[in-house]
N, CA and C of each residue as an Amber inpcrd file, in Angstrom:
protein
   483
  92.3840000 148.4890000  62.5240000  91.4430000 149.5710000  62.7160000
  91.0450000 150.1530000  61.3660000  89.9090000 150.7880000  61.1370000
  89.4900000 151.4040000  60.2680000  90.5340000 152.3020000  59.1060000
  90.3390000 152.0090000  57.9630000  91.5700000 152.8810000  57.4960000
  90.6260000 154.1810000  57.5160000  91.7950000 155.4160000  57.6040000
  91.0890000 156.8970000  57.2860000  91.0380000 157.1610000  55.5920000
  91.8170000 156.4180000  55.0250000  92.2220000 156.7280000  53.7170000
  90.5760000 156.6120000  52.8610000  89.8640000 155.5130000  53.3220000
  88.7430000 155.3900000  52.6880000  87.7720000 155.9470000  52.7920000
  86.5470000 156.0520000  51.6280000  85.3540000 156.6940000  51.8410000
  84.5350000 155.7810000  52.5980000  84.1820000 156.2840000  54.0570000
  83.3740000 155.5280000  54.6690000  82.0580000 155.6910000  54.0440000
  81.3120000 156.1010000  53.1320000  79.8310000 155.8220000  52.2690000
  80.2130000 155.3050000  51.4150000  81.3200000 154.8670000  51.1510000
  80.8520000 154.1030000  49.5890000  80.7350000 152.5130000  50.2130000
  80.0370000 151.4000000  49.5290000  79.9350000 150.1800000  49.7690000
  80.9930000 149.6330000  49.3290000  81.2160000 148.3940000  49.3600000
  82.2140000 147.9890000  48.5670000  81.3780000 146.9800000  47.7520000
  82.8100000 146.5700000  46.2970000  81.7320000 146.1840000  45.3310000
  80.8490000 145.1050000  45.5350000  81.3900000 144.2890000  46.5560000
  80.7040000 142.7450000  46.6860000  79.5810000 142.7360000  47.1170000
  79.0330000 144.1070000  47.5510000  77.5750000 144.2110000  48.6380000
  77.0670000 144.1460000  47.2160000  77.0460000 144.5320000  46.4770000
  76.0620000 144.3950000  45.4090000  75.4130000 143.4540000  44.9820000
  76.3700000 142.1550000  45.2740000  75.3610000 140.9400000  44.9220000
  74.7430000 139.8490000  46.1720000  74.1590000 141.2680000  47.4650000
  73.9860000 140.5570000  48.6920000  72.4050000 140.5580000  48.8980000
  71.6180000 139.9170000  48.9600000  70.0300000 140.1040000  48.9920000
  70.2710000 141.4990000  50.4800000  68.3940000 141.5870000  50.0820000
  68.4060000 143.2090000  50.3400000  68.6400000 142.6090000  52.2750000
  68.3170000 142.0190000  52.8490000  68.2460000 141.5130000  54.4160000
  69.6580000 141.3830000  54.4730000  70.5410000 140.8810000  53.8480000
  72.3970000 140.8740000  54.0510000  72.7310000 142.4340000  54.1300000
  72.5420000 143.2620000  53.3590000  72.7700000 144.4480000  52.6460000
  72.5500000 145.4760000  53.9940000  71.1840000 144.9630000  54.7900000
  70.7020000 146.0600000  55.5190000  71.4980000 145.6680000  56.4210000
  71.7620000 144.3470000  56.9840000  72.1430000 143.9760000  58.1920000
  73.8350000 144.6100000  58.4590000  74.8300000 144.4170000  57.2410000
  76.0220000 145.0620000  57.3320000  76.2310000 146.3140000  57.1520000
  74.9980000 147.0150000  56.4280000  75.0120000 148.4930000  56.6480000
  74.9820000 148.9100000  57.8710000  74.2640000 148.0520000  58.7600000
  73.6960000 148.5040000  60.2180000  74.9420000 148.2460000  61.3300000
  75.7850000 147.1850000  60.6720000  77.0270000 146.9380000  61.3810000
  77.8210000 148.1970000  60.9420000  78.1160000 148.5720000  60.0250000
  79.1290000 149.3290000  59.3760000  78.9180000 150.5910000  60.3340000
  77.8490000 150.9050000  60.1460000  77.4380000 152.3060000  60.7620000
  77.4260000 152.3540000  62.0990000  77.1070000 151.4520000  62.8880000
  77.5390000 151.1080000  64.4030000  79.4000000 151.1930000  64.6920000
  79.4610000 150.6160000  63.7940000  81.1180000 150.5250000  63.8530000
  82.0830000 151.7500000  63.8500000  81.4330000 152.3360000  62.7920000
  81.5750000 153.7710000  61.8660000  82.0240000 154.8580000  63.2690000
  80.7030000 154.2690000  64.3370000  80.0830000 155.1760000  65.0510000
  80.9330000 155.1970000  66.4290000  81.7700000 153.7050000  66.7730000
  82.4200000 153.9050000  67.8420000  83.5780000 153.8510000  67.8150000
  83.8740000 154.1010000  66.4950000  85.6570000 154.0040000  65.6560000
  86.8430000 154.7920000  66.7640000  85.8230000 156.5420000  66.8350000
  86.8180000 157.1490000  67.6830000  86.9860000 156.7800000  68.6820000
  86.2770000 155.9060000  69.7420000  87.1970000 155.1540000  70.9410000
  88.1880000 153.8110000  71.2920000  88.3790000 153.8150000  69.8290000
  89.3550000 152.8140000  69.4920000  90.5630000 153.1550000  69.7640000
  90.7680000 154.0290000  69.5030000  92.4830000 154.4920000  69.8520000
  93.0480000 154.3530000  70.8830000  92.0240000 154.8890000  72.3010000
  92.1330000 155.0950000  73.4750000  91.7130000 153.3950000  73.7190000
  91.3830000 152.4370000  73.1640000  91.0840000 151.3700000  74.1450000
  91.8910000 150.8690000  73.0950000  92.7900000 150.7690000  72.1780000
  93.7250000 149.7570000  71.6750000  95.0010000 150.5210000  72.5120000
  95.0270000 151.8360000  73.0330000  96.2260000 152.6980000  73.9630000
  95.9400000 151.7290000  75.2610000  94.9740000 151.7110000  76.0660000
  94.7030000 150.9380000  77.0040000  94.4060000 149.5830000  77.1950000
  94.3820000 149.1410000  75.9500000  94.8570000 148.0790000  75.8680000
  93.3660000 146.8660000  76.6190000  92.5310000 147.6810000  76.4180000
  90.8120000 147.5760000  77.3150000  89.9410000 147.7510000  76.1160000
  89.1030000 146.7370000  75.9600000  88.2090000 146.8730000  75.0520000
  87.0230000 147.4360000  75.8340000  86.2300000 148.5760000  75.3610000
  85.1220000 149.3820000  76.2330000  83.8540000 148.3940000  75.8540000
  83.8760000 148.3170000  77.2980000  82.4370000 147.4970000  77.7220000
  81.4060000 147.9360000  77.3290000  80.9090000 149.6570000  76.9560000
  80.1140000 149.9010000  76.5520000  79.7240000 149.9570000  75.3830000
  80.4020000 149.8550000  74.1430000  79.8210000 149.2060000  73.3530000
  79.4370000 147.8200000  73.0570000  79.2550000 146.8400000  73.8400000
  78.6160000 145.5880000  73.7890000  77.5590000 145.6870000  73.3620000
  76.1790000 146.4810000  74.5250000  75.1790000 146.7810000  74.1350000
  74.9270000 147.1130000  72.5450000  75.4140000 147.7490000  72.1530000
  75.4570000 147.9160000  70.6790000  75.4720000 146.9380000  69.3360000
  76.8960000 146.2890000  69.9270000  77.0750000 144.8770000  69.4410000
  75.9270000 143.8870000  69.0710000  75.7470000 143.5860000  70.1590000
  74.3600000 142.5420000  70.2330000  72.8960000 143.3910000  69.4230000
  72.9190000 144.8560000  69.3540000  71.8640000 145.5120000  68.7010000
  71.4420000 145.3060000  67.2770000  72.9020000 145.5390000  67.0100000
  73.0280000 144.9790000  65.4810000  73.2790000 143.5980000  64.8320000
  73.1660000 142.8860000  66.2750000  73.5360000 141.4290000  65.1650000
  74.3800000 140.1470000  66.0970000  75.2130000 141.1790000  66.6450000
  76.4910000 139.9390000  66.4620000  75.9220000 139.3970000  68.0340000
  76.4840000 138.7610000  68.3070000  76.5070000 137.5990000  69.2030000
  75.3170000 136.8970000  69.0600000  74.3330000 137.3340000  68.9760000
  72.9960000 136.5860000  69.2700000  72.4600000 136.2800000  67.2940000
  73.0850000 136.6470000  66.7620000  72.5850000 136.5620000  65.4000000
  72.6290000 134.8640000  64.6840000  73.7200000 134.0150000  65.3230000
  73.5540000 132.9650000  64.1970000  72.7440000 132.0330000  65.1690000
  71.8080000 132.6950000  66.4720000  71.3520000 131.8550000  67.1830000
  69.9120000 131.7230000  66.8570000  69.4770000 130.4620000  66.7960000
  68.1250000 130.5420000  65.8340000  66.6420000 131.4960000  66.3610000
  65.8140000 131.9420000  65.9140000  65.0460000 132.6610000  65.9680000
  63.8260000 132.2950000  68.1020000  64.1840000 130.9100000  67.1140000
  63.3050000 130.0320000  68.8360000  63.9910000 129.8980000  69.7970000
  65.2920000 130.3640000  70.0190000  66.1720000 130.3090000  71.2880000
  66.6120000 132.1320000  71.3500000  65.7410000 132.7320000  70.8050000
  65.9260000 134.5050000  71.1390000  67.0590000 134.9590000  69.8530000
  67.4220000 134.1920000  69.2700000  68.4870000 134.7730000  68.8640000
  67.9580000 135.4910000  66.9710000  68.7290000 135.7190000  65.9110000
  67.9840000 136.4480000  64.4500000  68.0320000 135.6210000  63.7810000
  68.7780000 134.3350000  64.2230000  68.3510000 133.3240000  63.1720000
  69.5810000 133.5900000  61.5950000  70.0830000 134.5570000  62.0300000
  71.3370000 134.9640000  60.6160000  71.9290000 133.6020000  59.7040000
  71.5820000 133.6540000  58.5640000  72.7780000 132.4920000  58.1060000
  73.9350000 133.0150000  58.0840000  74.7620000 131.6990000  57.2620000
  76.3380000 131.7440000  58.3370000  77.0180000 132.9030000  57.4390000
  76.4670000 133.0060000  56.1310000  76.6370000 134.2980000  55.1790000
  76.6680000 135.9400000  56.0510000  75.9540000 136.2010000  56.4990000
  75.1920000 137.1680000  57.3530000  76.1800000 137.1660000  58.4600000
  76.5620000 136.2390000  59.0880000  76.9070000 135.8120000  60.5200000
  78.6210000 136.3570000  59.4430000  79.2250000 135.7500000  58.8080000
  80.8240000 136.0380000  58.1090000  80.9410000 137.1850000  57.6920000
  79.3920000 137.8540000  57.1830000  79.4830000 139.2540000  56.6990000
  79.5710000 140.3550000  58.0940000  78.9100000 139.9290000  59.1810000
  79.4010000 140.7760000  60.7350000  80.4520000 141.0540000  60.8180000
  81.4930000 139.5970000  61.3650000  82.7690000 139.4390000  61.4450000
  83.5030000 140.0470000  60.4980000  83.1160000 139.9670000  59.0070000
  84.6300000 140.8380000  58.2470000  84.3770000 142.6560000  58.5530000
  83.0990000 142.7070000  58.7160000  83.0940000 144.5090000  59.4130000
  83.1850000 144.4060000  60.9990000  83.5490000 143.6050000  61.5840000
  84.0420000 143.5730000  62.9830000  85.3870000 143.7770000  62.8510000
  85.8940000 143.0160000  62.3090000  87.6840000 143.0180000  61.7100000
  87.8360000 144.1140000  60.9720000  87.0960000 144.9430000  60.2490000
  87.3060000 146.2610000  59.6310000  87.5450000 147.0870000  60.2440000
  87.0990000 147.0500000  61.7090000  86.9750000 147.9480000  62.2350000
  88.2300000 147.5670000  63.7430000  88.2380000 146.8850000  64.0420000
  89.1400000 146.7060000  65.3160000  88.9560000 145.4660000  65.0460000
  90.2920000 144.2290000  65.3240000  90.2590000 142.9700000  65.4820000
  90.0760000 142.5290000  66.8850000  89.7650000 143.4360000  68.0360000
  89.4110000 143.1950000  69.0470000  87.8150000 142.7510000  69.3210000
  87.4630000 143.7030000  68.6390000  86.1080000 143.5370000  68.2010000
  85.0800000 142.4880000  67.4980000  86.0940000 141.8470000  67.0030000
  85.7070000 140.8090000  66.0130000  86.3940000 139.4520000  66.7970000
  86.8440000 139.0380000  67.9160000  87.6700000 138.3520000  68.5380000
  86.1830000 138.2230000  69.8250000  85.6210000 139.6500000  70.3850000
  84.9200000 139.3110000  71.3350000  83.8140000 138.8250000  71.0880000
  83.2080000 139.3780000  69.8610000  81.7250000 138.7300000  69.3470000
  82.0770000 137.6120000  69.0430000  83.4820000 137.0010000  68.0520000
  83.5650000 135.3060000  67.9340000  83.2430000 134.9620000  68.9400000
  83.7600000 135.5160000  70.3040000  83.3750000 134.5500000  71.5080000
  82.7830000 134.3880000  72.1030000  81.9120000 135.8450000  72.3210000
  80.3930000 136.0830000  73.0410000  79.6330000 134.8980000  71.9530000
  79.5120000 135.0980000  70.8860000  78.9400000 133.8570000  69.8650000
  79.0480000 132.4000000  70.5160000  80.3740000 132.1790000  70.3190000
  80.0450000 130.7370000  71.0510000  79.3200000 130.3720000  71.8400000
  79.9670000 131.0990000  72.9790000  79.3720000 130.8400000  74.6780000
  77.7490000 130.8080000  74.3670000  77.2490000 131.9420000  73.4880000
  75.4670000 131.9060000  72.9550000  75.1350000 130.3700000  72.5650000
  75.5720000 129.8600000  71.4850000  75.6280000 128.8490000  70.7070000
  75.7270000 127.9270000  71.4620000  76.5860000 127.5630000  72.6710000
  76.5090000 126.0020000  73.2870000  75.3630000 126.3010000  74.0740000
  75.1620000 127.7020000  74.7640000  74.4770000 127.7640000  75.3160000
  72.7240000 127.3030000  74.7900000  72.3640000 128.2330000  73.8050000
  71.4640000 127.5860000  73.2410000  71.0150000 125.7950000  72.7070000
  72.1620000 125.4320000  72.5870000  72.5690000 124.0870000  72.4190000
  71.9400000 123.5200000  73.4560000  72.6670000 124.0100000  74.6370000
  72.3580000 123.1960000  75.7200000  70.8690000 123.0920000  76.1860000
  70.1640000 124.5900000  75.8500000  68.8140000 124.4800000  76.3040000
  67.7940000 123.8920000  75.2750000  68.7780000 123.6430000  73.7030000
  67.6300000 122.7830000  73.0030000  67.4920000 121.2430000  73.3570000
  69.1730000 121.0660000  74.1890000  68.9940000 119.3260000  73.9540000
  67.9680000 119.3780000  75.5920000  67.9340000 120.0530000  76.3840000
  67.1160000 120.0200000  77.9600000  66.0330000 119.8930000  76.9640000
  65.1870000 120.8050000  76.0010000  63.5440000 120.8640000  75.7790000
  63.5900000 119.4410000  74.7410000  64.5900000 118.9640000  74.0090000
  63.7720000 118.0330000  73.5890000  63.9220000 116.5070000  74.2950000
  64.5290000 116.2430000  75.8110000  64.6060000 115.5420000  76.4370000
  65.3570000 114.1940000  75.9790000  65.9810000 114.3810000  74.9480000
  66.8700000 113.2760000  74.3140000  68.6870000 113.5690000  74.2020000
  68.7490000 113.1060000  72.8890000  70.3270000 113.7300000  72.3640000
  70.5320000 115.2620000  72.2180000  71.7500000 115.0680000  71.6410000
  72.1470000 116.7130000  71.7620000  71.9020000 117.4080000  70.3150000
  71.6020000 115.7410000  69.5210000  70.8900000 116.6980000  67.7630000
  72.3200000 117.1140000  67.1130000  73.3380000 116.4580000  68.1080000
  74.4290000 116.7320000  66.7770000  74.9300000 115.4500000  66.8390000
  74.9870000 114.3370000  67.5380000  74.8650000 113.1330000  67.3040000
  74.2760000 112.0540000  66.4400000  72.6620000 112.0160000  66.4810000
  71.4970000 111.7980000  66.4280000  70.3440000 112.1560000  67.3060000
  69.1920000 112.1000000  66.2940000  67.9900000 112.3330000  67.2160000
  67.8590000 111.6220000  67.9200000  66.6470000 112.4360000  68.9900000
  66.5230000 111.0950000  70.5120000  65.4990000 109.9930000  69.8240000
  64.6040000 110.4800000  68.4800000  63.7560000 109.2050000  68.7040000
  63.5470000 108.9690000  66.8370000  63.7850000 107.9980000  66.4260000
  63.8070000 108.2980000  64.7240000  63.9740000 106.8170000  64.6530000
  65.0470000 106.2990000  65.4200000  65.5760000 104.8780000  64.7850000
  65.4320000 104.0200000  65.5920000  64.2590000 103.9700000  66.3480000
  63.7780000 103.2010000  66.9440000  65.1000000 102.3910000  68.1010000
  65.5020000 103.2620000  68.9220000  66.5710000 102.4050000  69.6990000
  68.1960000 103.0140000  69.5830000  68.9970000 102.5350000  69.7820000
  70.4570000 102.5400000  69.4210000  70.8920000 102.8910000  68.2220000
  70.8350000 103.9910000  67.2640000  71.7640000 103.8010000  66.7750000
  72.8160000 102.8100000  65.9620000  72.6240000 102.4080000  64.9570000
  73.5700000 101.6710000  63.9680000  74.8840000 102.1750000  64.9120000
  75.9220000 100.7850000  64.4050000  77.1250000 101.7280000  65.1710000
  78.0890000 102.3290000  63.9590000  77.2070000 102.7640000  62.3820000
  77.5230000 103.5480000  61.6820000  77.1880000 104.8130000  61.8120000
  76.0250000 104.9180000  62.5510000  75.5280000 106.4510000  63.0850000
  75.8110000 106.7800000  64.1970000  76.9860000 105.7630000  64.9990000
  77.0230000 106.4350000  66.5490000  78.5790000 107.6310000  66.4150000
  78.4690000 108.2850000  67.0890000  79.5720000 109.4860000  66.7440000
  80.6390000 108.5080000  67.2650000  82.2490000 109.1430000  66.5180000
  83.4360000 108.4480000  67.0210000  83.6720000 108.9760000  68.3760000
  84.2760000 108.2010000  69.2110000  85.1990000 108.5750000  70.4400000
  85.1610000 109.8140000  70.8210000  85.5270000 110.5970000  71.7190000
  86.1790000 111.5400000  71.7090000  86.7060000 111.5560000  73.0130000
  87.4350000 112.8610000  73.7360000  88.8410000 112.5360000  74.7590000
  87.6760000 113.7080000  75.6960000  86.4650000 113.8270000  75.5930000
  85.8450000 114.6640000  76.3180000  85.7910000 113.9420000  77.7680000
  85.5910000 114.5750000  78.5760000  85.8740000 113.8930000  80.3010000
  83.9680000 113.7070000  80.8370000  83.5850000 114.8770000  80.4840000
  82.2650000 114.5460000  80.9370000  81.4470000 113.1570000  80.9160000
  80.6710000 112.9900000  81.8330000  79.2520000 111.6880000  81.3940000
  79.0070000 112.1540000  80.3180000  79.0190000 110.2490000  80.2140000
  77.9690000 110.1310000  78.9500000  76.8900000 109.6730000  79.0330000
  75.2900000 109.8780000  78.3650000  74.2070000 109.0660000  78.9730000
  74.0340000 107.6700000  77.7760000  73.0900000 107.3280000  77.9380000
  72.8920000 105.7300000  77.2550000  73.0440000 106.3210000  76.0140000
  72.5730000 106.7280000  75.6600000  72.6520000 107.9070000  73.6610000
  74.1780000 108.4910000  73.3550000  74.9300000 108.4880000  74.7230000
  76.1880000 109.0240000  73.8570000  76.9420000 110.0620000  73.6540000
  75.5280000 111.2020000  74.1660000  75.3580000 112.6560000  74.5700000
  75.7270000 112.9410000  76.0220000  76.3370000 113.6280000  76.3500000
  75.8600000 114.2820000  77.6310000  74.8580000 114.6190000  77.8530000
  74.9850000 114.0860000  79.5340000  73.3360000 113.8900000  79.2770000
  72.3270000 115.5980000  79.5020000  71.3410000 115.7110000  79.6920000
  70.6480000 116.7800000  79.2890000  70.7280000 117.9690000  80.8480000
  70.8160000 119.2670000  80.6970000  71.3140000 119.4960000  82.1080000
  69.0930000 119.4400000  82.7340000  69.9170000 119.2630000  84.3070000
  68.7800000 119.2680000  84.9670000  68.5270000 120.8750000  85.8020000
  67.0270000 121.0030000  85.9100000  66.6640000 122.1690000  86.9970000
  66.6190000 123.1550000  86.2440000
């Protein structure tokens, strides 16, 4: 949790060498954070992380931030996206535990609806159409112990409906 010992206005020194869009974005975390500090006590006592600051969460950034601009999300690089998380962890490690995960769940999710629109692979394999066919079997991904179908490409295949 937040230490009391510190001056919550001063920056710390490393913001200084953060372009001005990093700078604003963790100020905007800090101060959100800043802002729901005092119900930390009572939900690390209860042992309940308050649902109502989510809304907030997502206001400033986190969950939807390292999701690219064309799937709704800010498009954050992963700079931006590490600079959230260490003022998520500044502030409660609960906090910084739920946005890691609200993040993900965003991230496959978006995943999933880029490999549906471009009607091929999943783009972390290979593309659906570049090499005319199959894949070298230097470019086909190794194995893995995943249970799902696989379609002719290798990918799971694309969801339907």
């Amino acid at each position: 949790m937040i230490t009391r010992d510190a001056d919550p206005q001063a920056d710390p020194a490393h913001w200084a060498q953060l372009d001005h869009d990093s700078l604003e974005l963790v100020r905007r975390a800090r101060g959100y954070l800043d802002e729901i500090a005092p119900l930390l006590p009572a939900a690390e006592r209860d042992r309940a992380l308050p649902v109502g600051i989510i809304p907030g969460l997502l206001d400033v950034g986190f969950v939807r931030g390292a999701i690219g601009v064309r799937d709704g999300g800010l498009g954050l690089s992963h700079l931006q996206t590490a600079l959230l998380m260490e003022e998520a962890g500044r502030c409660w490690a609960s906090i910084r535990t739920t946005a890691n995960i609200l993040s993900l769940v965003a991230e496959l999710l978006s995943a999933a609806g880029s490999s549906s629109r471009s009607g091929g692979s999943c783009g972390r394999c290979w593309p659906a159409s570049g090499w005319g066919g199959s894949p070298s079997p230097s470019r086909r991904p190794a194995p893995t112990r995943h249970r799902w179908p696989r379609g002719p490409n290798g990918c799971p295949p694309a969801p339907t409906g």
